[in-house]
C-alpha positions in Angstrom: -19.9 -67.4 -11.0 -20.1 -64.8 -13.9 -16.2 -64.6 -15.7 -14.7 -61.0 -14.4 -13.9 -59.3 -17.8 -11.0 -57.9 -18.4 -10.4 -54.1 -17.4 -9.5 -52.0 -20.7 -7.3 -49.1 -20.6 -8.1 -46.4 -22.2 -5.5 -44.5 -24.4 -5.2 -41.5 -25.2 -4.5 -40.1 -28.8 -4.0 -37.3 -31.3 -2.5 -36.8 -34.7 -0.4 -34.6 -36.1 -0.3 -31.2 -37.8 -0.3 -33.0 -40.6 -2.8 -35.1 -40.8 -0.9 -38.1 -41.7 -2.4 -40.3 -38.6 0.1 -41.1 -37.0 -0.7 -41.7 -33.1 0.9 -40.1 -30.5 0.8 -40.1 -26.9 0.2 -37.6 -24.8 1.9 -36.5 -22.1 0.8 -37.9 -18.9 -0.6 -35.4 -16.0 -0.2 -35.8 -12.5 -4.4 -35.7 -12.1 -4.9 -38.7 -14.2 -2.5 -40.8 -12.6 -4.4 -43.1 -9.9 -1.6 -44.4 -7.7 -1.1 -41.8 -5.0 2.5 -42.5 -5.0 3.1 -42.1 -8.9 1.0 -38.6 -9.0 3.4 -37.2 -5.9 6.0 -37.7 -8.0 4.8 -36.4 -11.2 3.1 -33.3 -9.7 6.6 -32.3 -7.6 8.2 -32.6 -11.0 5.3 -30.6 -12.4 6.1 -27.9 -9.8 10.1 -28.4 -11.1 9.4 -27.8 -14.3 7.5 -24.3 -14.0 9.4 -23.0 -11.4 12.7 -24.1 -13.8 10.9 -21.9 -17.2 10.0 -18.9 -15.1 14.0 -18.5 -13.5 14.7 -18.7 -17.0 12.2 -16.3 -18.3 13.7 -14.1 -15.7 16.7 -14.8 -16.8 16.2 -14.2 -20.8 14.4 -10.6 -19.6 17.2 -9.6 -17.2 19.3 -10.1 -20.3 17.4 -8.0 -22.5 17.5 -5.2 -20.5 21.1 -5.5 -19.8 21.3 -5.4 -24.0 18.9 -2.8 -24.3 20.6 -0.4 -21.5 19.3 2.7 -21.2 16.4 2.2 -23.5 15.0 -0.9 -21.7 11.1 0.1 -20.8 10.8 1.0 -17.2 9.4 -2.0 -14.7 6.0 -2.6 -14.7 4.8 -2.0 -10.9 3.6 -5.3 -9.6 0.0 -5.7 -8.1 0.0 -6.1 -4.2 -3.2 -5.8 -2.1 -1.6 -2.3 -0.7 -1.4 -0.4 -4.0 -4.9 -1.8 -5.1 -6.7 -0.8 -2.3 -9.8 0.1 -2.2 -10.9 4.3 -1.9 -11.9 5.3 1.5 -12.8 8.7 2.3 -11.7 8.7 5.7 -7.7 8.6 3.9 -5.6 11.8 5.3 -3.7 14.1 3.1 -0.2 14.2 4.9 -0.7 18.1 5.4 -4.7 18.3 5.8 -4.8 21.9 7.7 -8.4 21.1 9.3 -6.8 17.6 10.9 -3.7 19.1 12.2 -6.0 21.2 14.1 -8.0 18.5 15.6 -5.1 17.0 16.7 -3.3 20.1 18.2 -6.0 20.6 20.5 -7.2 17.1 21.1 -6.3 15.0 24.7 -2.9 13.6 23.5 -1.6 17.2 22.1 0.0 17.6 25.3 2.2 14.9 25.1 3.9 15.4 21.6 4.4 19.0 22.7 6.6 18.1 25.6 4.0 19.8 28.4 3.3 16.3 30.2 5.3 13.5 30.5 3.3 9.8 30.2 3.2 7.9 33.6 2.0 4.2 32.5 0.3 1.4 34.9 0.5 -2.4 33.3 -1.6 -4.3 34.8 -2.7 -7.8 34.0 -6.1 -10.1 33.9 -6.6 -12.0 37.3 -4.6 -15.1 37.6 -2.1 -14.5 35.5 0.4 -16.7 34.4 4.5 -17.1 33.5 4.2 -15.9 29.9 1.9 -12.6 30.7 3.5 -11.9 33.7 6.8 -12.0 31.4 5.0 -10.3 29.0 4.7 -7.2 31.6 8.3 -6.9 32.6 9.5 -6.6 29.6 7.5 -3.9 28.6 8.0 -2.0 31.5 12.1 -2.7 30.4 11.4 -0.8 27.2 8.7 1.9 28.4 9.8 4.5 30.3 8.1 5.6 33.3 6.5 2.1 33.6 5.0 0.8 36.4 3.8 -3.4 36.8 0.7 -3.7 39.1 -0.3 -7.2 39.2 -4.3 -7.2 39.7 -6.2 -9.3 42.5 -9.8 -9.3 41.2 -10.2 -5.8 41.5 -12.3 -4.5 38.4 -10.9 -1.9 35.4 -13.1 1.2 36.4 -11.6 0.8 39.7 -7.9 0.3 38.7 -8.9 3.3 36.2 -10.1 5.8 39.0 -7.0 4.6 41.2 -4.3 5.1 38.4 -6.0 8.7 37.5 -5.8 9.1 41.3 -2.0 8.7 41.4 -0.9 10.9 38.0 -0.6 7.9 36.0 -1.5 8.9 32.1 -2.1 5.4 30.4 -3.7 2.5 31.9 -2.6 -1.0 29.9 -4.0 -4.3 30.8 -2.8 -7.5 29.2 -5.6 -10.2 29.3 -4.6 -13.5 28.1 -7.0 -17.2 27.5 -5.6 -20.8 27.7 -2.4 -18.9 29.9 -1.1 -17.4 26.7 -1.7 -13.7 26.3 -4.9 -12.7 24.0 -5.5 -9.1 24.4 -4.2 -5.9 24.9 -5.9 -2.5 26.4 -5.0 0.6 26.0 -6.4 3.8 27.9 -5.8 7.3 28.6 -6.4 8.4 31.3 -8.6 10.3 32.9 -11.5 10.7 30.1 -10.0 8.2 27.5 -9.9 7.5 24.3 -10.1 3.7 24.6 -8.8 1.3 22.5 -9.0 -2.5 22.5 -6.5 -5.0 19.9 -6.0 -9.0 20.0 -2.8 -9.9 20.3 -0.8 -12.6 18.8 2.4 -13.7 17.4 4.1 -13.0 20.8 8.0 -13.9 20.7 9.5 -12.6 24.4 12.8 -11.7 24.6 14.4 -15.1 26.2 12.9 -16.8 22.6 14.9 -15.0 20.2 17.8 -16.9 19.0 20.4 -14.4 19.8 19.3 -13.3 23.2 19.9 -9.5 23.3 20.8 -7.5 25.9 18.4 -5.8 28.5 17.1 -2.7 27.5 18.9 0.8 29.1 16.5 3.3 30.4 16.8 6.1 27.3 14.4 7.4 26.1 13.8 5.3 22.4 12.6 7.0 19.5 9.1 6.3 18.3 8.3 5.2 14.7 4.9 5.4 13.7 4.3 4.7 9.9 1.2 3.1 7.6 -1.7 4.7 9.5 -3.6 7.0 6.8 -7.3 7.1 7.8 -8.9 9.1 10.8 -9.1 5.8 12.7 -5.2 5.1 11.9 -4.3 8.4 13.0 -6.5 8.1 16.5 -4.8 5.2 17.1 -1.2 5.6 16.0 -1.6 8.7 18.1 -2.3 6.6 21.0 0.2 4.3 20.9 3.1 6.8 20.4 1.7 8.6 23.0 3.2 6.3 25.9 6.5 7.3 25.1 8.2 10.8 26.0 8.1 12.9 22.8 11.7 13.8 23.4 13.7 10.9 22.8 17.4 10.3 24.2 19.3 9.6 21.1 22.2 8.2 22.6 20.8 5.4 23.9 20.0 4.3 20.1 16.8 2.9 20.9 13.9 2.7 19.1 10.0 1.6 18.7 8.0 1.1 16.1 5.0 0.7 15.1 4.3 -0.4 11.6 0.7 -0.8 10.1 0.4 -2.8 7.0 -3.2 -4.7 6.1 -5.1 -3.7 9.7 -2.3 -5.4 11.6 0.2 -3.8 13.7 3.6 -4.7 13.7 5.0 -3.5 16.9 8.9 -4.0 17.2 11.7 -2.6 19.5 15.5 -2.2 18.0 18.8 -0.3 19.2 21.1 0.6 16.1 23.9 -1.1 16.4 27.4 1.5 14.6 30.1 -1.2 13.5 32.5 0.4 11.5 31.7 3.5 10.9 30.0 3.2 7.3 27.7 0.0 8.5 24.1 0.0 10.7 22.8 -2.9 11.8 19.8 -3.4 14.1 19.4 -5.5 17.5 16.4 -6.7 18.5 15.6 -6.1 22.1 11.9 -7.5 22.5 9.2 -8.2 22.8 8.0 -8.9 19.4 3.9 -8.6 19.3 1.2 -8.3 16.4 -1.8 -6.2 17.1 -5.5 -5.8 15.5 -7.6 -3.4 16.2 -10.8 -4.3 17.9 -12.5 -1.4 19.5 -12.1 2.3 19.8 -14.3 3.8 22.7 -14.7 7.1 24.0 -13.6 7.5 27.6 -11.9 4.8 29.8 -13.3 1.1 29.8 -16.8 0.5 30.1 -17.7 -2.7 28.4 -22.0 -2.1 29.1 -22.2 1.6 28.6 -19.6 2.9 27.4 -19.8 4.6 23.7 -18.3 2.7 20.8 -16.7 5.4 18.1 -15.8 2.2 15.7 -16.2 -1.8 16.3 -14.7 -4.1 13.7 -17.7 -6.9 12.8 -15.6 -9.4 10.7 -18.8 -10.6 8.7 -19.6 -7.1 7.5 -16.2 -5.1 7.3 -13.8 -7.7 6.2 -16.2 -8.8 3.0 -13.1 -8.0 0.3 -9.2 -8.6 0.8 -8.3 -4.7 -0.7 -10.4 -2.9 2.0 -8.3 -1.5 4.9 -9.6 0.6 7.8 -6.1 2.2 9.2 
């Protein structure tokens, strides 16, 4: 058999600023270690070291402009994928005359002028399981004028013509895949608008670490903030449409709904007055994440109804800084 040779390490050099010669060794990175174990250890210390010089870069600058006072040069304005978004020309001017028309006289001006009150059916998908069915009361804890009808095969347009039928306003449906709620759909009834979001990061109210208190029948106050396009406004509209527009303000309840990056936060607090200087804010529940799918005109109609926007991931979600709401 043929003598194994010896393997030969190869060293790494360099000589000084000098040029006297000398050999020194360089210091050893964490990707040209080849024990597993060793290059762990050196890359964590890696990550020890930089995170080590930036607190006391932060440190040296925090200094500076303590020194400096009132002559310290003003914060630069970091870079976050909000303030770098892309232009679209469906943004809204917070007083655009020819919008605030539009939405005077549009199918939901009636309810943020106090002339009808909204009269919501939750319904479910067939079958429906703990966590939806959940999912349902405790919506209709925190929506007033809420009504739970739980759905035995019968189809949408029928549940729609029903609900119309009987003076209910809104017509929401909570579909759900693998017994975990999926969907949710909203509709106004009778002629629509549509609108269709997934659902996720659902926390009910018996998760919460702290379990709060059951919601009192007040009125809440609705929060609706970070929809600037057309389609924001059409469907922030929507949403705060299923509460009264006249909210009972001693019942310190409130709703919100908070856009940021196509997802919508929605979140439901009471203010909680400790000593008189002091807010705080209780989370009543649920806690849900929305994204818009569909906006149709009308109620649903999967096959014929007419589409005014569809989100196709491949083609609308090509860059990180475009936003649609």
């Amino acid at each position: 058999m043929a003598s194994r040779r010896p393997l030969r390490m190869r060293r790494e050099h360099s000589r000084d600023e000098d040029g006297s010669g000398s050999v020194l060794s360089r210091p050893v990175q964490s990707c040209h270690v080849k024990n597993k174990h060793r290059r762990r250890e050196l890359y964590v210390q890696e990550l020890k070291e930089k995170l080590k010089a930036k607190r006391d870069e932060k440190k040296r600058k925090q200094k500076e402009r303590k020194a400096l006072g009132d002559e310290a040069p003003p914060k630069p304005i970091p870079k976050t994928l909000e303030n770098q978004r892309e232009p679209d020309e469906t943004i809204v001017q917070p007083q655009d005359e020819e919008v605030l028309l539009e939405e005077n006289s549009d199918e939901l001006s009636a309810y943020f002028s106090g002339q009808e009150v909204p009269k919501i059916l939750v319904t479910t998908s067939d079958r429906p399981r703990s966590q939806t069915t959940r999912l349902c009361t405790e919506l209709a804890s925190v929506i007033p004028s809420c009504e739970v009808y739980y759905r035995r095969g019968l189809a949408l347009k029928c549940i729609s013509k029903q609900g119309a039928a009987r003076n209910f306003t809104h017509l929401v449906v909570v579909n759900e895949n693998r017994q975990k709620p999926n969907g949710l759909i909203i509709s106004h009834l009778p002629d629509g608008p549509t609108v269709h979001f997934k659902l996720s990061g659902l926390k009910l109210r018996r998760q919460f670490k702290r379990r709060p208190r059951h919601p009192t029948p007040h009125t809440p106050e609705v929060i609706v903030t970070g929809f600037g396009t057309r389609l924001g406004r059409s469907v922030g509209r929507l949403l705060a449409s299923l509460f009264p527009s006249r909210p009972n303000f001693t019942g310190r309840q409130v709703a919100t709904f908070h856009n940021q990056r196509d997802f919508i936060f929605l979140r439901f607090h009471r203010y909680m007055f400790r000593d008189g200087t002091k807010v705080g804010l209780q989370e009543l529940g649920p806690r849900l994440t929305l994204k818009l799918r569909s906006l149709q005109r009308g109620t649903f109609d999967s096959r014929f109804g007419l589409y005014d926007w569809v989100h196709k991931r491949h083609e609308m979600d090509t860059s990180r800084r475009r936003f649609h709401l």
